[in-house]
MARDO-478499 format. One record per residue (C-alpha): residue number from 1; residue in three letters; x, y, z. Coordinates in Angstrom, 1 decimal. Example, Ala and Ser with C-alpha at 12.3 -4.5 7.8 and 13.67 -1.06 7.14 Angstrom:
! MARDO-478499
TIGU; n; res; X; Y; Z
TIGU; 1; ala; 12.3; -4.5; 7.8 $
TIGU; 2; ser; 13.7; -1.1; 7.1 $
***
This chain:
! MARDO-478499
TIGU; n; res; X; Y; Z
TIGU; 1; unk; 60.1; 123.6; 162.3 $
TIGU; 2; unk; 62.5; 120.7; 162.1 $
TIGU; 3; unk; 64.6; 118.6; 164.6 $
TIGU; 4; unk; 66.9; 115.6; 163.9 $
TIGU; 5; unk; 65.3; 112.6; 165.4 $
TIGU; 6; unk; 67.9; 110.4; 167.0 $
TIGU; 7; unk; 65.3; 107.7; 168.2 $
TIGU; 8; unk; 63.5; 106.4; 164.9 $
TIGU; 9; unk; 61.6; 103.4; 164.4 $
TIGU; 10; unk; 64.3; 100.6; 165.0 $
TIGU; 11; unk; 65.1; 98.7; 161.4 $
TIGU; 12; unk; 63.6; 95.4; 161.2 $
TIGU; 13; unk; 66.3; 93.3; 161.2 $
TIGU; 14; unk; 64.7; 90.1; 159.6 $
TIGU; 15; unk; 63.5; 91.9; 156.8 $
TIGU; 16; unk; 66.6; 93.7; 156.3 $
TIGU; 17; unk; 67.9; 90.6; 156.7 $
TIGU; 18; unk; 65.6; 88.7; 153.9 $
TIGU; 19; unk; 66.1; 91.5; 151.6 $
TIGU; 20; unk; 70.2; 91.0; 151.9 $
TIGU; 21; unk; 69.7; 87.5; 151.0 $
TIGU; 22; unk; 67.6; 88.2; 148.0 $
TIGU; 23; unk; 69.8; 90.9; 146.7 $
TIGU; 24; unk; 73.1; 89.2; 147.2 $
TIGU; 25; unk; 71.9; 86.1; 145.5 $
TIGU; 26; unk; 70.3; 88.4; 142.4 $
TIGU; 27; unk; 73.2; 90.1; 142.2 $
TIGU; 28; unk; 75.6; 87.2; 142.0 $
TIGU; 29; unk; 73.3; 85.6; 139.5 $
TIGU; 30; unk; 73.3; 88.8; 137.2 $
TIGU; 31; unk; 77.0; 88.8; 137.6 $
TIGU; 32; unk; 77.4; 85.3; 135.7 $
TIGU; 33; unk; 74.7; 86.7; 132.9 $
TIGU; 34; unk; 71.6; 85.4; 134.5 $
TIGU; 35; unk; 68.7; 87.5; 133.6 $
TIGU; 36; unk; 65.4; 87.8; 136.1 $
TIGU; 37; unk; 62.1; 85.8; 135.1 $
TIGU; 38; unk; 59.2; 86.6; 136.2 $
TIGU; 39; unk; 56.7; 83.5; 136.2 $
TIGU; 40; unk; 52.8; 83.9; 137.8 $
TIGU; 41; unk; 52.0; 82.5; 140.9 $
TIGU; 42; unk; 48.4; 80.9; 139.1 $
TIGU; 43; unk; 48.6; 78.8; 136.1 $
TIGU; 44; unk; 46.3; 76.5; 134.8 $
TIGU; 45; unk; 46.2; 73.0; 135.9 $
TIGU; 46; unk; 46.0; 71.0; 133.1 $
TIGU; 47; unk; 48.7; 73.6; 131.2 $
TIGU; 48; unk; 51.5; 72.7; 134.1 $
TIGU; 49; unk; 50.8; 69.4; 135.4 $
TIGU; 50; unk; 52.7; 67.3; 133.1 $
TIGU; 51; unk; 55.7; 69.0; 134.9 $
TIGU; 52; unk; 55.4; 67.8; 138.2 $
TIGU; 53; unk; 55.1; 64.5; 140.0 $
TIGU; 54; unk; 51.9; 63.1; 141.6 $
TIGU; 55; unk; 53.6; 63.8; 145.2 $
TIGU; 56; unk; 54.4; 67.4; 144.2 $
TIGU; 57; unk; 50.5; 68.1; 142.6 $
TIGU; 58; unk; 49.9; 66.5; 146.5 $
TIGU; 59; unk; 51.9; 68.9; 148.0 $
TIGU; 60; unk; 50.6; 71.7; 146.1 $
TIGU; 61; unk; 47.7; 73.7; 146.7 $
TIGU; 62; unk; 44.9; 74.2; 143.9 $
TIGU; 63; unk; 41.6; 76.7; 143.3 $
TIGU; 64; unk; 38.6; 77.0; 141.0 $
TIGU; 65; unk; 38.9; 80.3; 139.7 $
TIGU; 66; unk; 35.5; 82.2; 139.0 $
TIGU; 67; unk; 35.2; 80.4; 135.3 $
TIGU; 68; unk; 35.2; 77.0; 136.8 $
TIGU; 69; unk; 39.2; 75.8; 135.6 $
TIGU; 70; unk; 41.2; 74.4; 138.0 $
TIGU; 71; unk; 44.4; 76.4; 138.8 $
TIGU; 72; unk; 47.7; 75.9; 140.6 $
TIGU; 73; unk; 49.7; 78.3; 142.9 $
TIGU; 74; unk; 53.1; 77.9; 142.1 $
TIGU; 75; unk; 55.2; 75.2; 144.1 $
TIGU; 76; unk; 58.2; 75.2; 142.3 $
TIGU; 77; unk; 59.5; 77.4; 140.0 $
TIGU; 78; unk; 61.6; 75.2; 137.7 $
TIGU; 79; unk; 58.6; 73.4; 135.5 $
TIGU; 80; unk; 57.0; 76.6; 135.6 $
TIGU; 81; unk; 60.1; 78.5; 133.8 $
TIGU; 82; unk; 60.5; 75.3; 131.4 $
TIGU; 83; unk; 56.6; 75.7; 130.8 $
TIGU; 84; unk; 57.3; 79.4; 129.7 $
TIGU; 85; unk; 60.5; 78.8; 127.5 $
TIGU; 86; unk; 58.4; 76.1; 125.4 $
TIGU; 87; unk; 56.0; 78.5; 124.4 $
TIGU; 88; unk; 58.9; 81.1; 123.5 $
TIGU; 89; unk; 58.6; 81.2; 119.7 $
TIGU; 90; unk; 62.8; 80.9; 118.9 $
TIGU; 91; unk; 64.6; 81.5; 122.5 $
TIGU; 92; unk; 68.5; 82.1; 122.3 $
TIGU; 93; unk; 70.4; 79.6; 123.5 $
TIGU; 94; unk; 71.7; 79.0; 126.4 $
TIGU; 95; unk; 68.8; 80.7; 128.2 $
TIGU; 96; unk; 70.0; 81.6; 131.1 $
TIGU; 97; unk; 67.4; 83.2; 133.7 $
TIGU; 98; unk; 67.3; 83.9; 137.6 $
TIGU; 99; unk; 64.2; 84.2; 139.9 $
TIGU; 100; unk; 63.4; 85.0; 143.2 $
TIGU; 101; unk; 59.3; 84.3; 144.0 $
TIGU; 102; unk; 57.5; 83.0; 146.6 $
TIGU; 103; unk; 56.1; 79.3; 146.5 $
TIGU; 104; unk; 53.1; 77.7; 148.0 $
TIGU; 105; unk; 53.7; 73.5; 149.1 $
TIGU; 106; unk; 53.1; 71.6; 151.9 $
TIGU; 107; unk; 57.1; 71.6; 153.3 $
TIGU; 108; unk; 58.1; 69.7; 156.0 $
TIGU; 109; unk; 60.3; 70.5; 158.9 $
TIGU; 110; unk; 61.2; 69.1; 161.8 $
TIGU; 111; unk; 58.9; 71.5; 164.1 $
TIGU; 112; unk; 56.6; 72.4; 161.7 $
TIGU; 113; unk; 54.6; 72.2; 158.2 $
TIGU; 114; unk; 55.5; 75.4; 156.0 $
TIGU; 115; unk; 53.1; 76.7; 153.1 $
TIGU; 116; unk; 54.8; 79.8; 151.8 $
TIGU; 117; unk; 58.3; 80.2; 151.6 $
TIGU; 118; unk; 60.7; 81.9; 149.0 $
TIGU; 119; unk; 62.7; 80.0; 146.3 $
TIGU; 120; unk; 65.5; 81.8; 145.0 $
TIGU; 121; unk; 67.1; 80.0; 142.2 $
TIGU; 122; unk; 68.7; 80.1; 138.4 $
TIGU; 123; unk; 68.1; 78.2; 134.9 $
TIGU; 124; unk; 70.6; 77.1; 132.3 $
TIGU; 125; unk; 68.6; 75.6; 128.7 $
TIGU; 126; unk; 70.6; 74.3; 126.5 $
TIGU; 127; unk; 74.2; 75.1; 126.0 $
TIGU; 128; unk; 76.7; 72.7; 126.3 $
TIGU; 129; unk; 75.8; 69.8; 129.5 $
TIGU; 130; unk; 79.2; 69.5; 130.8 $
TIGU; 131; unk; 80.0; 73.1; 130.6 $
TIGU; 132; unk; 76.5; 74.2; 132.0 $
TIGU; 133; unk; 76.5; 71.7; 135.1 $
TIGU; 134; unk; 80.1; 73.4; 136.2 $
TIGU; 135; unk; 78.7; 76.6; 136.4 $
TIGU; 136; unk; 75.4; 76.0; 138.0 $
TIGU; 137; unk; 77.7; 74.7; 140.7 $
TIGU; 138; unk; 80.1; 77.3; 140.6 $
TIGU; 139; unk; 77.2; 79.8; 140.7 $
TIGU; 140; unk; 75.5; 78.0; 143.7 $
TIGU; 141; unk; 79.1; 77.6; 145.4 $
TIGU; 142; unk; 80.0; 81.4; 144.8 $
TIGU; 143; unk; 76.1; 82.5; 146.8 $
TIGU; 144; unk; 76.3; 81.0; 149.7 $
TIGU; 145; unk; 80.3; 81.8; 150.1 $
TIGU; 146; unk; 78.9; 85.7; 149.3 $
TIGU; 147; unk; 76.6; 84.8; 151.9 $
TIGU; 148; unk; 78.8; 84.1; 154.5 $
TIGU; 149; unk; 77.7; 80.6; 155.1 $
TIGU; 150; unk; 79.8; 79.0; 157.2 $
TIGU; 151; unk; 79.9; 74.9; 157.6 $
TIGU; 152; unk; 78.1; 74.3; 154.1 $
TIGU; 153; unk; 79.0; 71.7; 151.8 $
TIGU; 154; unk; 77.8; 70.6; 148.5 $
TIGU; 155; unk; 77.5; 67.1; 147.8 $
TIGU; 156; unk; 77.2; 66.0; 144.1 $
TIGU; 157; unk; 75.2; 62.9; 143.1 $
TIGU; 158; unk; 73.9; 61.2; 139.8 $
TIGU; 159; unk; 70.3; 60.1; 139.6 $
TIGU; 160; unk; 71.3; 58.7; 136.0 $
TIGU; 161; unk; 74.1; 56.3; 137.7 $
TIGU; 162; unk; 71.5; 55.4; 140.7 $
TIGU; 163; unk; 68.4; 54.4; 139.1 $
TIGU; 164; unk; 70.5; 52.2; 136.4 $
TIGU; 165; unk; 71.4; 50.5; 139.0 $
TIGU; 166; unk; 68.6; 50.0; 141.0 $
TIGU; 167; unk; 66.8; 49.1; 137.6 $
TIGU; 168; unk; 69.6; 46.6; 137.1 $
TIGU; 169; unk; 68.6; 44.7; 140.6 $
TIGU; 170; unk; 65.3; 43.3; 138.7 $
TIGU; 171; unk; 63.3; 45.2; 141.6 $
TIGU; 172; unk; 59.6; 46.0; 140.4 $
TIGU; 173; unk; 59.0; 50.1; 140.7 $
TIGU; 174; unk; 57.5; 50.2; 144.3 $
TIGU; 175; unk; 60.1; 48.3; 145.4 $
TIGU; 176; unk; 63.0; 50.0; 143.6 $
TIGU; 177; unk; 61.1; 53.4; 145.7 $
TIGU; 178; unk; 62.2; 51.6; 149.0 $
TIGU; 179; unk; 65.8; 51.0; 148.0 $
TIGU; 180; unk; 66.2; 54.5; 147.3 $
TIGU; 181; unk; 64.4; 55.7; 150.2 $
TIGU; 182; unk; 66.9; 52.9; 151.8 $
TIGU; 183; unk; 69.9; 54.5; 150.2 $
TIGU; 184; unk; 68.9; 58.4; 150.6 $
TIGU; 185; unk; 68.5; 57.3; 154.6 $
TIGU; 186; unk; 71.8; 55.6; 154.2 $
TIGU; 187; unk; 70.4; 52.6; 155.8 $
TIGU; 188; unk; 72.5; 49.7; 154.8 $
TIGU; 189; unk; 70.8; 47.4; 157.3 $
TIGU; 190; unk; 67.5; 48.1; 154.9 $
TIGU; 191; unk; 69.3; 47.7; 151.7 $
TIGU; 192; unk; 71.3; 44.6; 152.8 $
TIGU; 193; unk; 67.1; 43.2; 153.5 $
TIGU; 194; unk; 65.1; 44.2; 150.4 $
TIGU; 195; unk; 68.2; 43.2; 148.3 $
TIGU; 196; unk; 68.2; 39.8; 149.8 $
TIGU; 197; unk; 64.5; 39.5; 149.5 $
TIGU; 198; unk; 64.7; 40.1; 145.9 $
TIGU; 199; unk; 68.0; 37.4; 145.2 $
TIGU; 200; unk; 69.8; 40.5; 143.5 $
TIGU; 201; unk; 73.5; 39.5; 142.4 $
TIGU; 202; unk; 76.5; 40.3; 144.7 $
TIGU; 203; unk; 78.2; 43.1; 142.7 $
TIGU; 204; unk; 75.0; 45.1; 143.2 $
TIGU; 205; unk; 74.5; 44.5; 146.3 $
TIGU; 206; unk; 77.8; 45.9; 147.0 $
TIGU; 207; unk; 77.6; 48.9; 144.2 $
TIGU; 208; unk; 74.2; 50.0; 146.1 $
TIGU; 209; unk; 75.9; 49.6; 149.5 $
TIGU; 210; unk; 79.2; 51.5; 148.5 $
TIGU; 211; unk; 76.4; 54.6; 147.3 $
TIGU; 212; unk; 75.1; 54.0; 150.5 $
TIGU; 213; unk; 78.5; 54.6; 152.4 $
TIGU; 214; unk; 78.7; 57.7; 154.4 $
TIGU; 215; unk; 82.5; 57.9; 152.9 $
TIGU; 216; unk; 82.7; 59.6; 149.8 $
TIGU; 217; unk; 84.7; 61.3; 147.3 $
TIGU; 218; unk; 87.0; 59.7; 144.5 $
TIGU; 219; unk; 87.1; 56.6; 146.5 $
TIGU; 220; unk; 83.3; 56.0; 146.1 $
TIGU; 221; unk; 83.7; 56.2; 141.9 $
TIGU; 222; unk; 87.0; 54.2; 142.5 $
TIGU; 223; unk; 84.9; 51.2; 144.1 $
TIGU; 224; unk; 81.9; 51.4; 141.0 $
TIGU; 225; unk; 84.5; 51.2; 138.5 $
TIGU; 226; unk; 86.2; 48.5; 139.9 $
TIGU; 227; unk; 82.6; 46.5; 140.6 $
TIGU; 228; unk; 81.9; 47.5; 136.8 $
TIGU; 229; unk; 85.2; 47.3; 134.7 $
TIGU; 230; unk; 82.8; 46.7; 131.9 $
TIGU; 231; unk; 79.8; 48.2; 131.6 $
TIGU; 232; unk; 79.0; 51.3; 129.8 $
TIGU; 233; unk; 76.4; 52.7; 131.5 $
TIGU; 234; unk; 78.5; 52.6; 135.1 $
TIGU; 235; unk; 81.9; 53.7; 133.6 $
TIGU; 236; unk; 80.5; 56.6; 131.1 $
TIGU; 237; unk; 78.8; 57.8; 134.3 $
TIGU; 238; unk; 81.5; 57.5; 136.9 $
TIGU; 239; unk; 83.9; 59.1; 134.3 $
TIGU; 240; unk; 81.5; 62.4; 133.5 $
TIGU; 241; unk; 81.7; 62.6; 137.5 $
TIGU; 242; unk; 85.6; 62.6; 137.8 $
TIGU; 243; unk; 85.3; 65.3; 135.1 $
TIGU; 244; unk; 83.6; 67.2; 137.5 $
TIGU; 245; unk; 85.1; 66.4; 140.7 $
TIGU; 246; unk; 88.5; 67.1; 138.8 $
TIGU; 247; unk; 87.4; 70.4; 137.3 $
TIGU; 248; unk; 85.4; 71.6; 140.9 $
TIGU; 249; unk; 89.2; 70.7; 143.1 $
TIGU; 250; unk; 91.4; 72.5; 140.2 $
TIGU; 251; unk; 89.4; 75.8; 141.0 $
TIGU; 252; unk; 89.6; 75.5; 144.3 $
TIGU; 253; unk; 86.1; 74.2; 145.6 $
TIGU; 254; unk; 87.7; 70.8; 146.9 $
TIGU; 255; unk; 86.9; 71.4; 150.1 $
TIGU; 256; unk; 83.2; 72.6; 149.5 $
TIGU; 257; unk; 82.4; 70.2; 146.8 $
TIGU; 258; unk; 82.7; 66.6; 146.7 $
TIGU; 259; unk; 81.0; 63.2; 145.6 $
TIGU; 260; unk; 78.4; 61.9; 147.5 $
TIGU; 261; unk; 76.7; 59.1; 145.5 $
TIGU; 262; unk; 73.5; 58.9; 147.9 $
TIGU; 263; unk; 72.1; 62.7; 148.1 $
TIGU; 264; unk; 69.9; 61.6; 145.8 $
TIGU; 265; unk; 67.2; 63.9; 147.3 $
TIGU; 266; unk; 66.1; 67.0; 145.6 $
TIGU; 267; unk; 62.8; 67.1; 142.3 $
TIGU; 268; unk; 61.5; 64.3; 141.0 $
TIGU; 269; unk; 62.9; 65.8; 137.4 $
TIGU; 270; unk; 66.8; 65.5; 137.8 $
TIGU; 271; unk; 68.0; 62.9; 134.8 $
TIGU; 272; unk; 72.0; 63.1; 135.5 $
TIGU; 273; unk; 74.0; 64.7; 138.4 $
TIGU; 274; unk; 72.2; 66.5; 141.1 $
TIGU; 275; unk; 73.3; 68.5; 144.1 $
TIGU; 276; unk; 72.3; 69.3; 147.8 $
TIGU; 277; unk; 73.7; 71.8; 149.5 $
TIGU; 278; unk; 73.9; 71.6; 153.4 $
TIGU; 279; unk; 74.7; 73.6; 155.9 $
TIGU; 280; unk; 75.2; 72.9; 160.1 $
TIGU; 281; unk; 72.1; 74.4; 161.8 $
TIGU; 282; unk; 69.7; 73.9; 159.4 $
TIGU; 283; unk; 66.6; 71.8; 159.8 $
TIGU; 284; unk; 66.6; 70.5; 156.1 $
TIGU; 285; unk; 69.0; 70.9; 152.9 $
TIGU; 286; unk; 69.1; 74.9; 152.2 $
TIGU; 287; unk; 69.1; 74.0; 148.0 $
TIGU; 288; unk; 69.3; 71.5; 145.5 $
TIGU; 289; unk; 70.3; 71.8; 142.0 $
TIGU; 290; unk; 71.3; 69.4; 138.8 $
TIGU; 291; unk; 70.7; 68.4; 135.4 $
TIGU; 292; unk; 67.0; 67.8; 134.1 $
TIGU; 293; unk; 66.8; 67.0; 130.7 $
TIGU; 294; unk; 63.4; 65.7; 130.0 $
TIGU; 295; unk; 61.4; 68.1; 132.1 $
TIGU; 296; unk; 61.1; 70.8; 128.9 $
TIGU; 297; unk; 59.8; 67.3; 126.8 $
TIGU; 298; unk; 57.1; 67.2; 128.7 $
TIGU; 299; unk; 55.8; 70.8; 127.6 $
TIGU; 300; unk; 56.5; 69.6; 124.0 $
TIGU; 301; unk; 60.2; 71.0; 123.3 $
TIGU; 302; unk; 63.6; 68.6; 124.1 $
TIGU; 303; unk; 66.3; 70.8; 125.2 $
TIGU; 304; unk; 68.7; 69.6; 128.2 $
TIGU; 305; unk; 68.6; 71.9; 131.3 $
TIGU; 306; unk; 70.4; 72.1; 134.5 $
TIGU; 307; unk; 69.5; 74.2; 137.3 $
TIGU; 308; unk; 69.8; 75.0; 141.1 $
TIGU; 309; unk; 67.3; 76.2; 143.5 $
TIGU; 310; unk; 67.5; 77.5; 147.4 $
TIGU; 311; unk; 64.9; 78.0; 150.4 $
TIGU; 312; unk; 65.6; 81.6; 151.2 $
TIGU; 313; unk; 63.6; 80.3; 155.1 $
TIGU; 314; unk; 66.4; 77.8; 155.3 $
TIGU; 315; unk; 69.7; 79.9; 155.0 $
TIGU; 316; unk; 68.0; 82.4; 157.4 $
TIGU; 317; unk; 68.3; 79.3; 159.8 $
TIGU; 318; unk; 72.1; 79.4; 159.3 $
TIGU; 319; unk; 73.0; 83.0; 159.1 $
TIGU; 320; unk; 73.9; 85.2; 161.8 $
TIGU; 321; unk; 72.1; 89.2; 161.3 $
TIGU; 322; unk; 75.2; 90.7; 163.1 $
TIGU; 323; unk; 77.5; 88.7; 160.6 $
TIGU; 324; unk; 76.3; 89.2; 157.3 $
TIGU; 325; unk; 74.2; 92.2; 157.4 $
TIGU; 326; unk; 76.4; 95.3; 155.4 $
TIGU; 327; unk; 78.1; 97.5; 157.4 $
TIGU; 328; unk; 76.0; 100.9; 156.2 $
TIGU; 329; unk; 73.0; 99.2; 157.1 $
TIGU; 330; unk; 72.8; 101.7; 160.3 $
TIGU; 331; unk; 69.5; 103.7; 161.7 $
TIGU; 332; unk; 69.4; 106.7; 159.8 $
TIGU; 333; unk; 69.6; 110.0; 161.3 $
TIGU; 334; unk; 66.2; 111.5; 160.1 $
TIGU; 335; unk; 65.5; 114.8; 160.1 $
TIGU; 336; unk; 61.6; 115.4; 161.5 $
TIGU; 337; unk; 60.1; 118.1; 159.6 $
TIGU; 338; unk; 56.6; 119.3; 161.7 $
TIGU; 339; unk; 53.7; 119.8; 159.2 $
TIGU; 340; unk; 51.3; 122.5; 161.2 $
TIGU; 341; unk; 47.8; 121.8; 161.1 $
TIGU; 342; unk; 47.2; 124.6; 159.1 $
TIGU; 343; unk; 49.5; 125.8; 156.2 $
TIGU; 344; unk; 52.2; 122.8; 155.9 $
TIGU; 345; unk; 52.6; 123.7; 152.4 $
TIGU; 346; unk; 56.3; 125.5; 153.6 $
TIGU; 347; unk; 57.6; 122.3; 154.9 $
TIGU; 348; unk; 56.5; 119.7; 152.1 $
TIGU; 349; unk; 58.6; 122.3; 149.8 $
TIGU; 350; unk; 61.4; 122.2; 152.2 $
TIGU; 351; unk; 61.1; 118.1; 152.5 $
TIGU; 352; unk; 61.2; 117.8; 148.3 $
TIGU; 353; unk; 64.5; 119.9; 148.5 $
TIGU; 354; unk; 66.1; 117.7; 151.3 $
TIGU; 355; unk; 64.8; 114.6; 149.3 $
TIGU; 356; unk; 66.5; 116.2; 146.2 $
TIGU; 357; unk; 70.1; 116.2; 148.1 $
TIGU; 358; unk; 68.8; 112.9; 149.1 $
TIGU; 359; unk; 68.5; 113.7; 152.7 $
TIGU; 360; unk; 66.2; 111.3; 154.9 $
TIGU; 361; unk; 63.5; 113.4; 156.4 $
TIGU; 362; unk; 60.0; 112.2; 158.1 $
TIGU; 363; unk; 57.2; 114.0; 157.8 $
TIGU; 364; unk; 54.9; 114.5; 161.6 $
TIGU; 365; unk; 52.0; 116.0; 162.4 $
TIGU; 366; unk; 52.3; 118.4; 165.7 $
TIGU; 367; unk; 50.5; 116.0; 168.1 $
TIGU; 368; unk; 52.4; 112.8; 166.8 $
TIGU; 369; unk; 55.7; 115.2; 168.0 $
TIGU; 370; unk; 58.2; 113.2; 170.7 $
TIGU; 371; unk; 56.7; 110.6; 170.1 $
***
């Protein structure tokens, strides 16, 4: 007994959906030589805590396992794939790994607080910096372009530049955390205050201001270098910049790519230039990605490392199903087979022969029939 069913269970489009993200981004990672980690989702405490900030252990969520330690769930991926290279006994370098896993934080939205969520992201260890922050851009460029994101842009900071100069105001740590609050917000009123309050000289007052500016591009490393002819620090930085911006327009990512000296937002781990990628109609940035070369020092191996990681919640935000789901991705036409009550052993032979020709059949019993 057998009928082609015309009205199968419909496809769950978000899931579909979710899986076409994830496979796309895997796929474009393997395609630049990325191979897939796999890290736990518990880890000892003590083992992985030296890789994450006191307001990421806040955000996280920790359990007593039945021995009494204290373990983590995973919420982020990043210290936790540093954490397993250190304790590789002589890793190839650069090594160059993908992920896609679920995390557990405290994230914050403008609607709602989210626990779970999926971070799909790539590492590049070692290797040479300059060529391994190009193509941890380029990577991150070419998934959400294979994603069909529309509206997204990438803007490209330095945290090495930024908290030089914050340092160089004389402003005591807490303090120097509200000036970059002040500058991430882009609130010049509140820079122009603080600075005042603490005397700082004119040229940074003006350098922090300019970082502040909601203009950027080459004219934003223009204005530093002109404010710091001079100094080392400022001009080694703002040159390894125009490297990159110069490298990112001669491929063609001009457009999609440019210099934004206050996104400083993203891990408390990024030592040199850092990324957020944004995107109109999401609630928050969909990645973040740059150059974090201390983080492996803290599990007991210096190595640099750059790196990029996405909210897989967030680009669903931004993506339209009928858009970007693949063409093939129709309801099959399934073939019911009827399994009697009694003898069904003739149709489960006859299903393994139309699943050998790869034909989609669904087994029923007789009373589950029109349904």
């Amino acid at each position: 007994m057998s009928e082609y069913l015309y009205s199968t269970p419909p496809i769950d489009r978000s899931v579909a959906l979710r899986r076409h993200v994830m496979g796309t981004s895997m796929h474009t990672f393997g395609a630049w030589g990325y191979r897939e980690i796999q890290v736990p989702l518990l880890h000892h405490f003590k083992a992985v805590s030296s890789g994450f900030s006191e307001a990421e252990i806040e955000r996280s969520f920790r359990v007593v396992d039945q021995d009494g330690n204290l373990m983590l769930l995973r919420p982020d991926i990043t210290p936790l794939v540093a954490q397993a290279f250190s304790k590789m006994r002589a890793p190839r370098l650069p090594f160059k790994v993908s992920y896609t896993h679920k995390i557990v934080r405290v994230e914050r939205s403008f609607n709602r607080d989210e626990l779970e969520s999926y971070q799909i992201g790539m590492e590049y260890i070692g290797g040479d910096p300059a060529l391994a922050d190009i193509e941890v851009i380029l990577v991150a460029l070419e998934v959400m372009n294979s994603l069909s994101v529309n509206d997204f842009r990438l803007s490209i900071a330095d945290h090495k530049l930024a908290q030089y100069l914050l340092k160089s105001c004389g402003a005591p740590l807490r303090i120097r955390q509200d000036l970059q609050r002040a500058l991430i917000a882009r609130d010049t009123d509140e820079l122009r205050s603080l600075l005042r309050k603490l005397g700082t000289r004119s040229k940074y007052v003006e350098a922090l201001l300019v970082m502040a500016s909601l203009r950027g591009g080459r004219r934003q490393l223009e204005q530093l270098l002109e404010l710091f002819p001079n100094d080392p620090v400022v001009t080694t930085r703002i040159n390894y910049l125009s490297k990159i911006r110069h490298a990112l327009e001669e491929l063609g990512y001009g457009e999609q790519a440019r210099i934004e000296l206050g996104e400083l937002t993203g891990a408390s781990y990024y030592t040199g230039i850092s990324f957020a990628i944004l995107a109109e109609g999401a609630m928050r940035e969909i990645g973040h990605g740059g150059r974090y070369d201390h983080l492996l020092e803290s599990f007991g191996r210096s190595v640099p490392a750059a790196g990029f990681s996405m909210s897989l919640e967030t680009i669903l935000q931004v993506l339209n199903i009928q858009d970007v789901l693949p063409s093939g991705l129709q309801e099959p036409q399934v073939e019911k087979l009827v399994v009697p009550d009694e003898d069904g052993l003739d149709v489960l032979k006859a299903a393994l022969e139309k699943r050998r020709m790869n034909q989609p059949v669904c087994l029923v019993s007789p009373h589950k029939k029109g349904r």
